[in-house]
Every structure is written in structure tokens, then in C-alpha cells.
FIRO-277315 format. One record per residue (C-alpha): x negated, y negated, z negated; residue in one letter. Coordinates in steps of 0.001 Angstrom, whole numbers, plus 500000, padded with zeros to 6 digits. Each point is the difference from the previous one (the first is absolute). Layout:
XYZA ...
***
This chain:
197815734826776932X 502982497334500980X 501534498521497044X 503770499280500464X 500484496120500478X 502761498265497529X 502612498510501899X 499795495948499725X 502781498759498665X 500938496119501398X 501769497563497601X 504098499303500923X 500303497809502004X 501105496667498286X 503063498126501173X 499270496833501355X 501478497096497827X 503295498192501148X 498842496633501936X 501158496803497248X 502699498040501952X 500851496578499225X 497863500219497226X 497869496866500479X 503386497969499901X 501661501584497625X 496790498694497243X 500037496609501379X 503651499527499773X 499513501153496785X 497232497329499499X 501932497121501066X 502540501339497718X 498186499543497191X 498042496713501177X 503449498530500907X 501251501142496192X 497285498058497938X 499397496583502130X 504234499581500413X 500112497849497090X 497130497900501487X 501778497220501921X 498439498648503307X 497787503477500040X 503110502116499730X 501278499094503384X 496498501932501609X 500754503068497600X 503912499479501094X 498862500469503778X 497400502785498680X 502940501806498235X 502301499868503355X 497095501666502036X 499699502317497364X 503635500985500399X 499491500652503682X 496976501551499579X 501371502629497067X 503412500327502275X 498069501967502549X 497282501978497735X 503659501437498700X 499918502114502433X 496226501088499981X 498568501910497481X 499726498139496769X 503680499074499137X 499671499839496692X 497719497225500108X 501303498203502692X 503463500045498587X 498359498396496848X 497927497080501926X 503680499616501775X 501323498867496657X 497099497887498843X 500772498376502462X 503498498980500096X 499380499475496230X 497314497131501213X 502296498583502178X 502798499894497263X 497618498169497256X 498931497542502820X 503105498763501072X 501238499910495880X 496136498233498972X 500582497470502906X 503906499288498926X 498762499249496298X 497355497678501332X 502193498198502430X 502654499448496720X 497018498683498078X 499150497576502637X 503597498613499815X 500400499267496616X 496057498221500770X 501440498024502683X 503632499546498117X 498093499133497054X 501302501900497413X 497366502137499002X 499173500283496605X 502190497169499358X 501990499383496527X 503829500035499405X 501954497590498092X 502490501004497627X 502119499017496927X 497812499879496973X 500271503314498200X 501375501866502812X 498517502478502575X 499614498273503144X 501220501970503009X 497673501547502353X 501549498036502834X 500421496515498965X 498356497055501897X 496501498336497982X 501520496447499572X 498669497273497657X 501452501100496696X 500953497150497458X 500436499631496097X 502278503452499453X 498763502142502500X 497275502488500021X 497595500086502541X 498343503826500659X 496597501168501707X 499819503212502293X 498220501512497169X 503017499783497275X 498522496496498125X 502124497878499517X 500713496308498531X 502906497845498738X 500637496734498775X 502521498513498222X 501016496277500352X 498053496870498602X 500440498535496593X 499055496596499079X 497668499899497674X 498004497360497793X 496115499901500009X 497697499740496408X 498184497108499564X 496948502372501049X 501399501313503328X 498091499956502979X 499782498691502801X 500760496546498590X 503219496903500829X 502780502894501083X 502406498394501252X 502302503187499698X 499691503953499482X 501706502869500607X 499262503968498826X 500751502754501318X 500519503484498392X 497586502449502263X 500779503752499837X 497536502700502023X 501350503447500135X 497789502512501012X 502019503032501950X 496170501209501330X 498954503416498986X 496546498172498466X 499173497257497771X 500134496394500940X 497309497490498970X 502033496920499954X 496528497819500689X 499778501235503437X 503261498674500385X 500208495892501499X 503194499408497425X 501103496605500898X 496827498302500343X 501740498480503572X 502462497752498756X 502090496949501683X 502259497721499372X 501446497930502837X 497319500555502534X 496737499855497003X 498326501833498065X 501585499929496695X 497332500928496800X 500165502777497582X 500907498385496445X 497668501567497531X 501756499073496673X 499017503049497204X 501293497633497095X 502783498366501563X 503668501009501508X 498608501043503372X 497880503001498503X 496640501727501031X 501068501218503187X 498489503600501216X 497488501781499078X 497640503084501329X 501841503990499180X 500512503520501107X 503247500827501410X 500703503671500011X 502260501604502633X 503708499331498653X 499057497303498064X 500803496375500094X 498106496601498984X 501960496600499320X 498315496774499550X 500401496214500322X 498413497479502315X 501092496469499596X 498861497416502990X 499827496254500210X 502824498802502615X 501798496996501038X 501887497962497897X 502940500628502475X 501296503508500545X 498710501350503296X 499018503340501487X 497211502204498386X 498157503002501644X 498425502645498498X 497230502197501373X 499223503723499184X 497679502112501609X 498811503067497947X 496498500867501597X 497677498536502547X 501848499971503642X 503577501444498881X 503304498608500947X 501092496322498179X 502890499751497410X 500968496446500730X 503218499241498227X 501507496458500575X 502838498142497735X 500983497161498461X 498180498756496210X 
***
């Protein structure tokens, strides 16, 4: 007996898939893009990922019209955005290097005591009046010398003459000021020499200054009396409020 056969049935056919085009350049424009993105703010190094970012372009240009549009279009604007941070990164860093060169970085303003300085005025040697200000919003003022008489105690010994001086730090920081860090007249002259703290706790010329806390907004004032000339001549003082900052030298007559 012949048994019927059952009719084989073959799978459909499957469509063959679409060929990618451009596809290999639309993910590397796309990976410039990004590269160029996060090293733009990198100076020196950006200028590779600048040249990166341009091939990139070129590359994503023509994978526009492959297959993968989406992503090229993407890498395409990675890519311009790399270029656009590099040129701005390298124009901050070339405005930097002026004010390095011009030297005035990070250098203080002077101003009339108990006044805001303005943001464009020249640093110049202040001088009994004036208030000198750091980059940081610290700032110092002095009023002008007063004679005044030694005890029989004061130190050093044989002045001749001295002078004190009324010593006011304001702190316009947004943290607290340890005034011991600070070099608060230590570098004194008179005509051309060194002229000496007077250290006179009993006597007319006072203690002179001591170790505190200034809080942001806050203001110290203290005296410092210094052994000059019997003549009057010119006196500088020297303020410098931490290791390696600008100088506060203010120059006038006592």
C-alpha cells in the first residue's frame, strides 16, 4: 500500500537586510564629537581634539547622506560644539596670560579709606588715608602718624622720636581671617632704614597688635608705634596678608 506523501512546506523567503551606508563615519564623527566636547577646556591638548572635531564634521557631512542620519547629524554637532569651546577655552587663557605679563593679576586696589574701591582703578602705593585692597576683598587702612611719648619702660631703648599709627583691617572675605598669618607692619622704614616697633604697654605709645579672628564683615583697629628720626622724613609700611600674596606698601611723611 502507498501512503500519500505530505507536501513540504519551505520557510518564506527572508528579505535580505538593507546594506549600512556611511555608517562607519557617521559613529566616528560622532566619536570625535564627543572626544572634542570633554578635552576643549584642556588648553594645549584642545587644539588635537579641535582638528579631531573638524574631521569629524567632514566625516558626519557625508554619512548624512548614508544610512544612519540620525547619528551622524548628532556627531556633526559635537563637533562644531568642540570647536566653539576651543576657540572660547583658548581666548580665556590668552586674557589670563595678559594680565600675567601686564602684571595685574591678583593684584590689590587702592582706595579712600572707608570706601569701595572701583574694580578698575590702578594698584598704586597707597599712603596714610587710603585703603589698600587684595583680589580677595581684604583690605587695610591707615590713618596718619601721631607723635607720641614713650614710658620709662618702653622698648627698644634711647628713641630719639616716635610716631603711631592707627591700623584698621577690614575683612570683605566670605571666611574668617586669622590676623597672625598676616605680616602687619613688621617691614618698616624711615628714610632709607629700618625703623623698630616701639613696644610701650605702660606708656603713651600702647601695646601695639595682638593675635584675633576676624570674621567676614568685620573690622580690627590697632596701634603700632615705631622708633624714627628725630627729623620728619618718609615712613613705609609693609602689609602682606599670607605667605607669597601681593605687598601693601604705603609711603608718607611722620
Amino acid at each position: 500500500m502507498t501512503y500519500p506523501t505530505q507536501p513540504a512546506y519551505a520557510p518564506p523567503p527572508v528579505a535580505p537586510q538593507k546594506p549600512t551606508r556611511f555608517g562607519a563615519l557617521a559613529w566616528a564623527a560622532l566619536i570625535l564629537g564627543i572626544v572634542g566636547v570633554v578635552s576643549s577646556w584642556v588648553i594645549f591638548f584642545n587644539n588635537l581634539t579641535a582638528i579631531g572635531a573638524f574631521i569629524g564634521i567632514v566625516l558626519g557631512v557625508i554619512a548624512l547622506f548614508g544610512t544612519r542620519k540620525v547619528l551622524a547629524a548628532i556627531g556633526v554637532v559635537l563637533c562644531v560644539a568642540a570647536i566653539v569651546f576651543t576657540v572660547l577655552a583658548q581666548q580665556a587663557a590668552v586674557k589670563e596670560l595678559d594680565k600675567i605679563f601686564d602684571g595685574t593679576t591678583n593684584q590689590g586696589q587702592v582706595g579712600v579709606a572707608g570706601e569701595t574701591p572701583h574694580q578698575e582703578a590702578l594698584a598704586q602705593s597707597p599712603t596714610w588715608g587710603k585703603r589698600y585692597t587684595w583680589a580677595n576683598g581684604l583690605s587695610v587702612d591707615i590713618e596718619a602718624p601721631v607723635a607720641c611719648t614713650p614710658g620709662e619702660y618702653a622698648s627698644p631703648q634711647n628713641i630719639a622720636r616716635a610716631v603711631k599709627f592707627k591700623i584698621t583691617v577690614t575683612n570683605g572675605t566670605s571666611a574668617a581671617f586669622e590676623t597672625a598669618l598676616m605680616s602687619m607692619g613688621d617691614d618698616a622704614q624711615f628714610n632709607g632704614q629700618k625703623a623698630d616697633r616701639v613696644f610701650d604697654s605702660g606708656g603713651g605709645c600702647g601695646g601695639g597688635f595682638e593675635s584675633v579672628t576676624v570674621l567676614p564683615g568685620k573690622t580690627y583697629t590697632y596701634e603700632a608705634a615705631y622708633s624714627v628720626g628725630a627729623q620728619p622724613g618718609e615712613m613705609q609700611l609693609v602689609f602682606e596678608p599670607s605667605f607669597n600674596s601681593d605687598k601693601a606698601a604705603f609711603v608718607g611723611k611722620a
